[in-house]
N, C-alpha and C positions, 0 to 999 in steps of 0.2 A: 485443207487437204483431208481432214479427217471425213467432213463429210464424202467426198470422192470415195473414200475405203469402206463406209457407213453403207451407201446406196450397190455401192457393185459387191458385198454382203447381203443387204437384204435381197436384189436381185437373184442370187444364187440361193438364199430362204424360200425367198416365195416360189420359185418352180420346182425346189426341192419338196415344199407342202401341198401342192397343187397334183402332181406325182405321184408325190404319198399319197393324198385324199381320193385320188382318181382310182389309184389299184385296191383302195380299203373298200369302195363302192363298187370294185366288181367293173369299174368301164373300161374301155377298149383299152389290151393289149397296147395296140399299134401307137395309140395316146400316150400311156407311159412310157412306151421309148424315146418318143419323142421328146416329151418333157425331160426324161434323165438322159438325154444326147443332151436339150442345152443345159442342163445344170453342171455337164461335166465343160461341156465350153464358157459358160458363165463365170465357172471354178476356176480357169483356169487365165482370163482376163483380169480375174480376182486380184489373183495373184500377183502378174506383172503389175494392179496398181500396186495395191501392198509395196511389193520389192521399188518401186518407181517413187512411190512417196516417200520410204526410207531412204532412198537414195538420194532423192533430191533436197531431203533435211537432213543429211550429213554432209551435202556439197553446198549449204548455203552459205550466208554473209558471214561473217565471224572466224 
């Protein structure tokens, strides 16, 4: 499970630096919306694992 939480983190890294790296170079406007639209949706699938893996290692065996 951790990796699950690992990969939808870096997911939301990598187009949060792609974003970054795009507006630092000056490239299209219309590019960096785009990218920080999905980083805020990336952010926010994040999350539900996050909340989803905690919850389902508190409802385990034991």
């Amino acid at each position: 499970m951790d990796y699950v939480i690992m990969a939808a983190l870096a997911a939301v890294a990598i187009v949060l630096f792609l974003g970054l790296g795009n507006m630092l170079r000056g490239g299209s406007a219309n590019r960096s919306q785009k990218l920080m639209r999905w980083r805020v949706i990336l952010q926010f699938f994040a999350i539900i694992v996050v909340m989803l893996v905690l919850w389902l290692r508190g409802h385990g065996p034991g």
